[in-house]
N, CA, C and O atoms as CSV, one atom per row, in Angstrom:
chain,resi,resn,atom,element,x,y,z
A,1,UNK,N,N,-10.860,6.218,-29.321
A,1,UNK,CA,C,-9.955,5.124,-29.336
A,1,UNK,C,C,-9.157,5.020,-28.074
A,1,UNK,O,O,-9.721,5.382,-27.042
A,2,UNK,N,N,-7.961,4.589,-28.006
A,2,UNK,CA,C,-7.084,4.133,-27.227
A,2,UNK,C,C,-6.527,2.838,-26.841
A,2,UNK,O,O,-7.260,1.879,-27.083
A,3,UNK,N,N,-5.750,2.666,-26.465
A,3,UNK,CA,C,-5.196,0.998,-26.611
A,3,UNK,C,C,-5.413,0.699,-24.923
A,3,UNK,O,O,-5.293,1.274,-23.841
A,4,UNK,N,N,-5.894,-0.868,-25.612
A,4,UNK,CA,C,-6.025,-1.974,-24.196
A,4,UNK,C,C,-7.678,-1.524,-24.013
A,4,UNK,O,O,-8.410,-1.082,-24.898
A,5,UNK,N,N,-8.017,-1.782,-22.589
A,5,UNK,CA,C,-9.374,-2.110,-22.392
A,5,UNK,C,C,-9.856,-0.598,-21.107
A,5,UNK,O,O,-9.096,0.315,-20.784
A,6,UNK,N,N,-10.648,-0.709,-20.844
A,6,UNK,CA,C,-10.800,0.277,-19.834
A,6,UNK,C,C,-10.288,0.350,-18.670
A,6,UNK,O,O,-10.090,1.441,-18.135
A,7,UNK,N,N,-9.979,-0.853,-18.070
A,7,UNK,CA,C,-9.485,-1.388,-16.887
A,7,UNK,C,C,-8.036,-1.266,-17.241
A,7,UNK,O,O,-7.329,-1.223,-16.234
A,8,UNK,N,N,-7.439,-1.203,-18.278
A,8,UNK,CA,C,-5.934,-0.993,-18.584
A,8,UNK,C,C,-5.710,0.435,-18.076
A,8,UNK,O,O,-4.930,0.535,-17.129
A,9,UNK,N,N,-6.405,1.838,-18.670
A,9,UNK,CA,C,-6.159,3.038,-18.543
A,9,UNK,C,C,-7.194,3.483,-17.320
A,9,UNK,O,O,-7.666,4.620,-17.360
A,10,UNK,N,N,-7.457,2.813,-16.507
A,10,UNK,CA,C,-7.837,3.277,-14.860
A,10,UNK,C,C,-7.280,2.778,-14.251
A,10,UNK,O,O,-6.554,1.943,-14.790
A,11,UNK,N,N,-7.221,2.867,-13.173
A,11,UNK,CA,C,-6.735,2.990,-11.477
A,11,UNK,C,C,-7.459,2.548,-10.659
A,11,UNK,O,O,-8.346,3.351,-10.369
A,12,UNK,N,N,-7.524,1.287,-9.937
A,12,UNK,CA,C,-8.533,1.282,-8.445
A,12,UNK,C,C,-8.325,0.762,-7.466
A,12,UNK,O,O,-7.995,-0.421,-7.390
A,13,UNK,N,N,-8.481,1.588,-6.425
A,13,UNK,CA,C,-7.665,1.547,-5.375
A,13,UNK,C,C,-8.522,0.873,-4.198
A,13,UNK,O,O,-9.704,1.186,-4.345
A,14,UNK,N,N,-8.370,0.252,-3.352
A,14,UNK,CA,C,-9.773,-0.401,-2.383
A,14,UNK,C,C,-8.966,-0.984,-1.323
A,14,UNK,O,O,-8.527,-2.116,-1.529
A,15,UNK,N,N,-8.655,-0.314,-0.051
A,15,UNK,CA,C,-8.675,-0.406,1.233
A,15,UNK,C,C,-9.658,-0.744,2.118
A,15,UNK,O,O,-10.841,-0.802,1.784
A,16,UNK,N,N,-9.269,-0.969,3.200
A,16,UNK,CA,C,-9.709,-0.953,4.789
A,16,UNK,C,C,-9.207,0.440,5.337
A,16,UNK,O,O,-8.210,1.052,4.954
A,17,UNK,N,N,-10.161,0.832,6.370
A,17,UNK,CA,C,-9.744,1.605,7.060
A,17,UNK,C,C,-9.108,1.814,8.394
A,17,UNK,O,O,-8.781,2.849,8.973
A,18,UNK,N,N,-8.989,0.093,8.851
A,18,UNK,CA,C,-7.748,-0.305,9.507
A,18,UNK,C,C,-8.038,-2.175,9.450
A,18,UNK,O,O,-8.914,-2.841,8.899
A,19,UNK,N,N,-6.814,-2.560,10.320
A,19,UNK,CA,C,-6.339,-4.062,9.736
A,19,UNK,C,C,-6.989,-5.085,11.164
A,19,UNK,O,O,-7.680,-6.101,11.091
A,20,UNK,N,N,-6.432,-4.321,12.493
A,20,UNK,CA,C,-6.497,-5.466,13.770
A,20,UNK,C,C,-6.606,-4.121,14.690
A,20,UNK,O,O,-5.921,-3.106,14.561
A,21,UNK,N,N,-7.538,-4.338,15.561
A,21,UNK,CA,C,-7.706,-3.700,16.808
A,21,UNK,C,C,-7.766,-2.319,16.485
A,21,UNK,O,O,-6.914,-1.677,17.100
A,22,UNK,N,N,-8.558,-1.571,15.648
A,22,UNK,CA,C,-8.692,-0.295,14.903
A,22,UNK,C,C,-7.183,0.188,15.008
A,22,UNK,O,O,-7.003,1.277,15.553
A,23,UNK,N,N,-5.757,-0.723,14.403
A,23,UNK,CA,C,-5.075,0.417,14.461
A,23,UNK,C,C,-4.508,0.811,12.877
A,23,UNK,O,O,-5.064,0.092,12.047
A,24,UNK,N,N,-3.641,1.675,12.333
A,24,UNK,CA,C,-3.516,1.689,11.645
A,24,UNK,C,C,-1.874,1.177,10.993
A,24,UNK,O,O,-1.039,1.994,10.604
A,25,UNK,N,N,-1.766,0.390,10.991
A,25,UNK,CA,C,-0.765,-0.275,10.313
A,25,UNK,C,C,-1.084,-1.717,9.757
A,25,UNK,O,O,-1.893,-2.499,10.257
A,26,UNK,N,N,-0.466,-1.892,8.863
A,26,UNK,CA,C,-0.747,-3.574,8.099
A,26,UNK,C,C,-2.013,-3.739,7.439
A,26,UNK,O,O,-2.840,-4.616,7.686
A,27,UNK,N,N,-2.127,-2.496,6.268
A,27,UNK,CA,C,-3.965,-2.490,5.804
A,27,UNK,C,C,-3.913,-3.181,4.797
A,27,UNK,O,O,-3.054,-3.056,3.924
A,28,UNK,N,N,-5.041,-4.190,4.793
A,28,UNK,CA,C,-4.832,-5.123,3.325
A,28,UNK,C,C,-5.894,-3.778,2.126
A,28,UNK,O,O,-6.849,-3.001,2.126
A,29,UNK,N,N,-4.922,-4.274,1.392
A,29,UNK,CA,C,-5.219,-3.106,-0.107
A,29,UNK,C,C,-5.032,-3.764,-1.367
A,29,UNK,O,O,-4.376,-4.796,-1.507
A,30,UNK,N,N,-5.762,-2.999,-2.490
A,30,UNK,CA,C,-6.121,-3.967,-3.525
A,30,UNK,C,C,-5.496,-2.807,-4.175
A,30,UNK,O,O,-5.543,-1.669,-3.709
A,31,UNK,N,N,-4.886,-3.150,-5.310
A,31,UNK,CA,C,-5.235,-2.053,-6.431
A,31,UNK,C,C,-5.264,-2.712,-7.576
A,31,UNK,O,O,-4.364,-3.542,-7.708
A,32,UNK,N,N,-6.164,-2.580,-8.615
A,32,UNK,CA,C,-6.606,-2.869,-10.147
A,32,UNK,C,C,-6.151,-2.156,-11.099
A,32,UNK,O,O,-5.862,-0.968,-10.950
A,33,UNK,N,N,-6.022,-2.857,-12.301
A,33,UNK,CA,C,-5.814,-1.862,-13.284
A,33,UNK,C,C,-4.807,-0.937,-13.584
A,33,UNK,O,O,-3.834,-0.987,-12.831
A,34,UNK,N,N,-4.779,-0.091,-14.499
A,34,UNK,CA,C,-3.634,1.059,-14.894
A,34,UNK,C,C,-2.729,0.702,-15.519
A,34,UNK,O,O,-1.788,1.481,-15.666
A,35,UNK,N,N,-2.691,-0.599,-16.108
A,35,UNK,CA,C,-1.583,-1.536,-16.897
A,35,UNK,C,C,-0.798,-0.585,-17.780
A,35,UNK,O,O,0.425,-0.444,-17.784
A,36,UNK,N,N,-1.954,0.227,-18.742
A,36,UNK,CA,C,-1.115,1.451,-19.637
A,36,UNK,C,C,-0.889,2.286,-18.566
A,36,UNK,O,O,0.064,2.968,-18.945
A,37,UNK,N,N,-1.158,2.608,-17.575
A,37,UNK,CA,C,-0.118,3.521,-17.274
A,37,UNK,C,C,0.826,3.356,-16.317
A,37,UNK,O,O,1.052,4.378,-15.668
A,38,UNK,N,N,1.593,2.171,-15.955
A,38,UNK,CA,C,2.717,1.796,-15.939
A,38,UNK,C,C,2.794,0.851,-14.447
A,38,UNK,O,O,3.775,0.425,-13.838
A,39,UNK,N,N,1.777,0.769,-14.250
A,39,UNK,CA,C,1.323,-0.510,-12.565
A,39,UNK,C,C,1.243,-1.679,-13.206
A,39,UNK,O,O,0.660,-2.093,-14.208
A,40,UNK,N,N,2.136,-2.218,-12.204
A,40,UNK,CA,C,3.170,-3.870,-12.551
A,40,UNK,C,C,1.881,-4.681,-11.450
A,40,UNK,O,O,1.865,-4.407,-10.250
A,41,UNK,N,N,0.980,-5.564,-11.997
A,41,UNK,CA,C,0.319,-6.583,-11.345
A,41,UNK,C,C,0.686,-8.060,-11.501
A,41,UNK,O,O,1.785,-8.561,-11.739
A,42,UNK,N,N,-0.521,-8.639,-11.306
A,42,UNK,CA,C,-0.079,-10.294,-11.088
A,42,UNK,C,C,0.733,-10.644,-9.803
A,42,UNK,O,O,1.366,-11.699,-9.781
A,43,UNK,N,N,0.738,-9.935,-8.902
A,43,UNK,CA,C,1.778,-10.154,-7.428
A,43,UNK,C,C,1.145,-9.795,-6.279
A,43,UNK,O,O,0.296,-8.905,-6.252
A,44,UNK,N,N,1.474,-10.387,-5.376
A,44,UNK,CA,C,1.229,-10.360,-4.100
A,44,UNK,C,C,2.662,-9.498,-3.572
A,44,UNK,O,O,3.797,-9.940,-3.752
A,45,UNK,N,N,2.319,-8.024,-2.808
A,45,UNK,CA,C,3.237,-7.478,-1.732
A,45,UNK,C,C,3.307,-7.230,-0.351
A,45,UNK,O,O,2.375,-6.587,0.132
A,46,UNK,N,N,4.117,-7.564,0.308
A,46,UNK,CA,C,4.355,-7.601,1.705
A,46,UNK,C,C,5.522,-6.440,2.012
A,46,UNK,O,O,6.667,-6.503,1.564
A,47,UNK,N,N,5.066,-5.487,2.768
A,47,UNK,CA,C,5.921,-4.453,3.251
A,47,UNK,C,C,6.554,-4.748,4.400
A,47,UNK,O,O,5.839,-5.587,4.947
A,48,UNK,N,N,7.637,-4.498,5.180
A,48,UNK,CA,C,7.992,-4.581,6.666
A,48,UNK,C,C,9.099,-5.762,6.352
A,48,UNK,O,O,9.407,-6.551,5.459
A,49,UNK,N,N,9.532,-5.321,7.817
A,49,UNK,CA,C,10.586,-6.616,8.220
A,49,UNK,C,C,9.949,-7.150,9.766
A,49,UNK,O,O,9.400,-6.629,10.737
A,50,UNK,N,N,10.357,-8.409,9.371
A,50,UNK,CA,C,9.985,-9.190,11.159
A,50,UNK,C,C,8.349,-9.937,10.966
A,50,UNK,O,O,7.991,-10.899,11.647
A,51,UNK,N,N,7.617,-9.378,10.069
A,51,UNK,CA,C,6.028,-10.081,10.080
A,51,UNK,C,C,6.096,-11.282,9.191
A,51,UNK,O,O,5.146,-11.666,8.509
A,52,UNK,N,N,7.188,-11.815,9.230
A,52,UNK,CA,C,6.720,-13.048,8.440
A,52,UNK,C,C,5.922,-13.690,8.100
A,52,UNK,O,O,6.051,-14.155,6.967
A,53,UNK,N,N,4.813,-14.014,8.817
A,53,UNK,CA,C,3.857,-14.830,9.119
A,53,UNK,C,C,2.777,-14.209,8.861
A,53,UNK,O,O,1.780,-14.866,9.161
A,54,UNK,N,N,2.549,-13.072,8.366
A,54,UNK,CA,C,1.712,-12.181,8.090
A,54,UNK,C,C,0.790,-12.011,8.495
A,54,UNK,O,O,-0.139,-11.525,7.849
A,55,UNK,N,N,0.697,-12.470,10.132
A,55,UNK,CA,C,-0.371,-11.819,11.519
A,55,UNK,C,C,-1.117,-10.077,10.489
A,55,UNK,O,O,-0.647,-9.242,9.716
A,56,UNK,N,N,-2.279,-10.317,11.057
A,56,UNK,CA,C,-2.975,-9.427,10.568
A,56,UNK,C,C,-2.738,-8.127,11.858
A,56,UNK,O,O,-3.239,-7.039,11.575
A,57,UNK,N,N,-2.029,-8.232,13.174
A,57,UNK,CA,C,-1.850,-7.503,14.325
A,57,UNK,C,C,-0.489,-7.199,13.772
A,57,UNK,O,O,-0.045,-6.353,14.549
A,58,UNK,N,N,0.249,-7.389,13.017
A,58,UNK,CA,C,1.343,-6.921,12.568
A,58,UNK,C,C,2.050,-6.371,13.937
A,58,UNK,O,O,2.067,-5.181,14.250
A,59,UNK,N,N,2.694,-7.551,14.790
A,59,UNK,CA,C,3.455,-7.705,15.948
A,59,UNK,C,C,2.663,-7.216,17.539
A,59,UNK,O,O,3.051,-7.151,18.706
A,60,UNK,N,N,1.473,-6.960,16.876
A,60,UNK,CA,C,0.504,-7.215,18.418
A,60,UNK,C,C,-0.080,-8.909,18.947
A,60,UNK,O,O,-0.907,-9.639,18.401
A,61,UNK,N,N,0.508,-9.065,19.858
A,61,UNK,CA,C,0.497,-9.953,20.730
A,61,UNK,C,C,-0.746,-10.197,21.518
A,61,UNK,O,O,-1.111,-11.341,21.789
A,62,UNK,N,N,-1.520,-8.929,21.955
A,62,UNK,CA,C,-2.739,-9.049,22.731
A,62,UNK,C,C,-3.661,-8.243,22.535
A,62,UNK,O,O,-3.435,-7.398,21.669
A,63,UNK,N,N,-5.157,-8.186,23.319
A,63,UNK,CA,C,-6.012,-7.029,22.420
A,63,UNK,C,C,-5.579,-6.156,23.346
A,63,UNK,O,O,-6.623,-5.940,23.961
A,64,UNK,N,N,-4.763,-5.520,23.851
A,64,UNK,CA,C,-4.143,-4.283,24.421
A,64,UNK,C,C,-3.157,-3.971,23.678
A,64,UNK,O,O,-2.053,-3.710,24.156
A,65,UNK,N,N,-3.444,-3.950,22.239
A,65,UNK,CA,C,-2.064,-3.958,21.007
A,65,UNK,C,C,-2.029,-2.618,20.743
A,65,UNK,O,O,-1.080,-2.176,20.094
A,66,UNK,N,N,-3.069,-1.748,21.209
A,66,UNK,CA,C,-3.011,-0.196,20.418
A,66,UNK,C,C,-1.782,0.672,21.683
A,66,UNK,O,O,-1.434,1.847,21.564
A,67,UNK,N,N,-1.327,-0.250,22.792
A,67,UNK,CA,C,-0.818,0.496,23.985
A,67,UNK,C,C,0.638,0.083,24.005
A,67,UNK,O,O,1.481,0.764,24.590
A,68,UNK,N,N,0.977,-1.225,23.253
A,68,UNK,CA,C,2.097,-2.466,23.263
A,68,UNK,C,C,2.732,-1.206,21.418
A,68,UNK,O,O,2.133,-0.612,20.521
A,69,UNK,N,N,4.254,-1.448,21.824
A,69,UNK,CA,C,4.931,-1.074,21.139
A,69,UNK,C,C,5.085,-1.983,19.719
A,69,UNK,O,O,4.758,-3.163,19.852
A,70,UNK,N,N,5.404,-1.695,18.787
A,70,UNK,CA,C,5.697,-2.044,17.262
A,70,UNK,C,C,7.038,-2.839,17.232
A,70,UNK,O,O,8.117,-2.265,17.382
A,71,UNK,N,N,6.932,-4.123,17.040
A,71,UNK,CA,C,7.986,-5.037,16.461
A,71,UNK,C,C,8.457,-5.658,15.738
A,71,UNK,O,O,9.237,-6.610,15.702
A,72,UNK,N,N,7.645,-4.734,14.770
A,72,UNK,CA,C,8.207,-4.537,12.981
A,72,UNK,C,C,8.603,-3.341,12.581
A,72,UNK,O,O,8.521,-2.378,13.344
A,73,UNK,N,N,9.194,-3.209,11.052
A,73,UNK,CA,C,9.323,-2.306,10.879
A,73,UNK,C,C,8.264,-1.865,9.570
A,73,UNK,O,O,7.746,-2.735,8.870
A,74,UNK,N,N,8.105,-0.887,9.422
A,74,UNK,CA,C,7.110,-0.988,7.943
A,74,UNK,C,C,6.993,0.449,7.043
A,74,UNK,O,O,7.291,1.487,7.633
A,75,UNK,N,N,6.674,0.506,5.987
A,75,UNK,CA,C,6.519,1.732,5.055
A,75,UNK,C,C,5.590,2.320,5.792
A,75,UNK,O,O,5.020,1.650,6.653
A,76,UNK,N,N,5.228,3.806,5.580
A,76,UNK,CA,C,4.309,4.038,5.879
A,76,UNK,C,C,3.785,4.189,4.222
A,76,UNK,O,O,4.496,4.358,3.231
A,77,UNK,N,N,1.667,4.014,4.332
A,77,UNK,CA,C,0.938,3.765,3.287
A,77,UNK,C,C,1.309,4.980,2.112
A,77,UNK,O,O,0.932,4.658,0.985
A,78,UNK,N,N,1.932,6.212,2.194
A,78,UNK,CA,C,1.983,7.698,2.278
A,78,UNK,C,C,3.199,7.433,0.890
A,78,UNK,O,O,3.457,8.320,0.076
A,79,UNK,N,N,3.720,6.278,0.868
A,79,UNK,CA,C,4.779,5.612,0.056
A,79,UNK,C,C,3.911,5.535,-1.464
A,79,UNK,O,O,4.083,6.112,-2.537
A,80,UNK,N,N,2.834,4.458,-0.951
A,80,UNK,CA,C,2.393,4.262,-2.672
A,80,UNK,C,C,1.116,4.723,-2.538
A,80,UNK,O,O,0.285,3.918,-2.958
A,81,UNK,N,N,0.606,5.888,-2.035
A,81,UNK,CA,C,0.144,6.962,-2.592
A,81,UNK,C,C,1.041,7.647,-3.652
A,81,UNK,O,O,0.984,7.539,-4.877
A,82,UNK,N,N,2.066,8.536,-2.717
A,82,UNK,CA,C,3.151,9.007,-3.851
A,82,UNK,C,C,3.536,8.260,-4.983
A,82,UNK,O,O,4.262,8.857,-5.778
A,83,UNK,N,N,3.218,7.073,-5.253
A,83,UNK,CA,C,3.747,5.817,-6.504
A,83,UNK,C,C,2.631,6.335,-7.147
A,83,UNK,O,O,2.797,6.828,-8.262
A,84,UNK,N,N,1.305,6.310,-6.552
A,84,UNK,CA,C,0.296,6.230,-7.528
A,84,UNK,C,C,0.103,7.503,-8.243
A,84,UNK,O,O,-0.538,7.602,-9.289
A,85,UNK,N,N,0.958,8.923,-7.349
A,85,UNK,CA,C,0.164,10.074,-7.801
A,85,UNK,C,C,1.536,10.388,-9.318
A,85,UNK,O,O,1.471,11.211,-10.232
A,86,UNK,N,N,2.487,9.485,-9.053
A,86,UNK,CA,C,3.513,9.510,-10.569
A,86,UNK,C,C,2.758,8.572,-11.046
A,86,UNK,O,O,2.341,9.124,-12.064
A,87,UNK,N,N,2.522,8.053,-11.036
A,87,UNK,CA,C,1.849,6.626,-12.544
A,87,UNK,C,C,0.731,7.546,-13.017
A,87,UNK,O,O,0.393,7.662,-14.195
A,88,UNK,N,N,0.139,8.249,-11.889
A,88,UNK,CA,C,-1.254,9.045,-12.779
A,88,UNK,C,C,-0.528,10.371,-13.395
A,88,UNK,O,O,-1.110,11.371,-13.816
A,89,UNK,N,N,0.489,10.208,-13.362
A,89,UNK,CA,C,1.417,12.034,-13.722
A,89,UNK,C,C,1.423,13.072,-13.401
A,89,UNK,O,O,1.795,13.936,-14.195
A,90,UNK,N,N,1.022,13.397,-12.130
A,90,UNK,CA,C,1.276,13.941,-11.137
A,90,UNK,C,C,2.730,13.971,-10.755
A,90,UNK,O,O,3.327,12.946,-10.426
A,91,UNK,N,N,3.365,15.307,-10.809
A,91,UNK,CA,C,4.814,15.502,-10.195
A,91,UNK,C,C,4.646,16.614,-9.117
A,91,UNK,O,O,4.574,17.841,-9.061
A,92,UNK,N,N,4.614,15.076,-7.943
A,92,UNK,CA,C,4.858,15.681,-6.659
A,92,UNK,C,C,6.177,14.826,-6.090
A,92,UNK,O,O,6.463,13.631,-6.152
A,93,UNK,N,N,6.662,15.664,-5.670
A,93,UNK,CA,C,8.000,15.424,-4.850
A,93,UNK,C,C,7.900,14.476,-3.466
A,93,UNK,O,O,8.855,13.908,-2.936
A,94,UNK,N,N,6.490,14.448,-3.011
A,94,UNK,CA,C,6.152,14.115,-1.725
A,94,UNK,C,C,4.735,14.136,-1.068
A,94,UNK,O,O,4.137,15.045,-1.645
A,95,UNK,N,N,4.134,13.722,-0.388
A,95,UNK,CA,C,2.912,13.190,-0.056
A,95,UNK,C,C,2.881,12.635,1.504
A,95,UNK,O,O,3.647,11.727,1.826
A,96,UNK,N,N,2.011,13.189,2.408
A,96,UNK,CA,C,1.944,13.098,3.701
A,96,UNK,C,C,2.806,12.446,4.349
A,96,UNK,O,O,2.761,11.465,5.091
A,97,UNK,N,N,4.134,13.571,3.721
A,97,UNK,CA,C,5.582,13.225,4.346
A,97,UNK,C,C,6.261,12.110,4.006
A,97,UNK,O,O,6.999,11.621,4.861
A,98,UNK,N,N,6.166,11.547,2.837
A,98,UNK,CA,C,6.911,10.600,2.011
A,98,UNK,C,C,7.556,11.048,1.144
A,98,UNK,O,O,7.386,12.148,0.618
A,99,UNK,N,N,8.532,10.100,0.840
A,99,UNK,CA,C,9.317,11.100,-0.515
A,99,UNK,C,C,9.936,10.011,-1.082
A,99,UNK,O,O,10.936,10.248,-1.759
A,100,UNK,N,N,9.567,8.853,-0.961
A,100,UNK,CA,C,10.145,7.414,-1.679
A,100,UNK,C,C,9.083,7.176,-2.243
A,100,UNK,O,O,8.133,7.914,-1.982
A,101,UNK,N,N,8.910,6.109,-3.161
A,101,UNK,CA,C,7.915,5.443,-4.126
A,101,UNK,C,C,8.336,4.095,-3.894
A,101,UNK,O,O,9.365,3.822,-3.276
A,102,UNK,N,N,7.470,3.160,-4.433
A,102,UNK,CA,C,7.447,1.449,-4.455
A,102,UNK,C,C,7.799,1.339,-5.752
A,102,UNK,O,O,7.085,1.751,-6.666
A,103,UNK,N,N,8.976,0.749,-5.923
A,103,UNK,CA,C,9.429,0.693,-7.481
A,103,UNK,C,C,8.472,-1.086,-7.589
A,103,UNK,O,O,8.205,-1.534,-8.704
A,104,UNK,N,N,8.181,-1.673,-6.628
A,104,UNK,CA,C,7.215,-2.777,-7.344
A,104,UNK,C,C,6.352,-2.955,-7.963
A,104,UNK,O,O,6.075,-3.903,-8.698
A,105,UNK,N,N,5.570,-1.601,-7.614
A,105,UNK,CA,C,4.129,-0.958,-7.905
A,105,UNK,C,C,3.813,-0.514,-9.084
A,105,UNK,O,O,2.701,-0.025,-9.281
């Protein structure tokens, strides 16, 4: 047994392994499912300040963007990992140096 559907009590997670100009910031990410175990969907999230416009170079200006400094600010991804490894019940304090969670998530 169990309540809801299968897709309620899993998790799925589906990245890129980078966004603009192989770098790593601004990765579009999916996650599915886990409804029973406590992941809030139906929403679109945007991390950072300053990317309004939601440039996929997330404040690169030219293709010499991996050398040009950052003019946003942003989570690092290391955030809702740690979200995901409490929703799966996992009590870790922290995760490749994060120690906040996405209360949206």
């Amino acid at each position: 047994g169990g309540e809801g559907s299968m897709l309620d009590n899993t998790a799925l997670f589906f990245g890129s392994a980078s966004s603009a100009f192989h770098l790593s910031r601004n990765y579009p990410l999916l996650l599915f499912g886990g409804k029973n175990m406590g992941f809030k969907h139906g929403h679109y999230l945007k991390y950072g300040e300053g990317n309004d416009k939601n440039q996929a170079t997330s404040g690169i200006s030219n293709d010499s963007g991996w050398r040009a400094e950052m003019r946003y600010t942003e989570l690092p991804l290391s955030n809702l990992y740690l979200t995901m490894l409490h929703k799966l019940g996992v009590e870790a304090n922290s995760f490749g140096g994060s120690t906040e969670t996405l209360r949206e998530v």
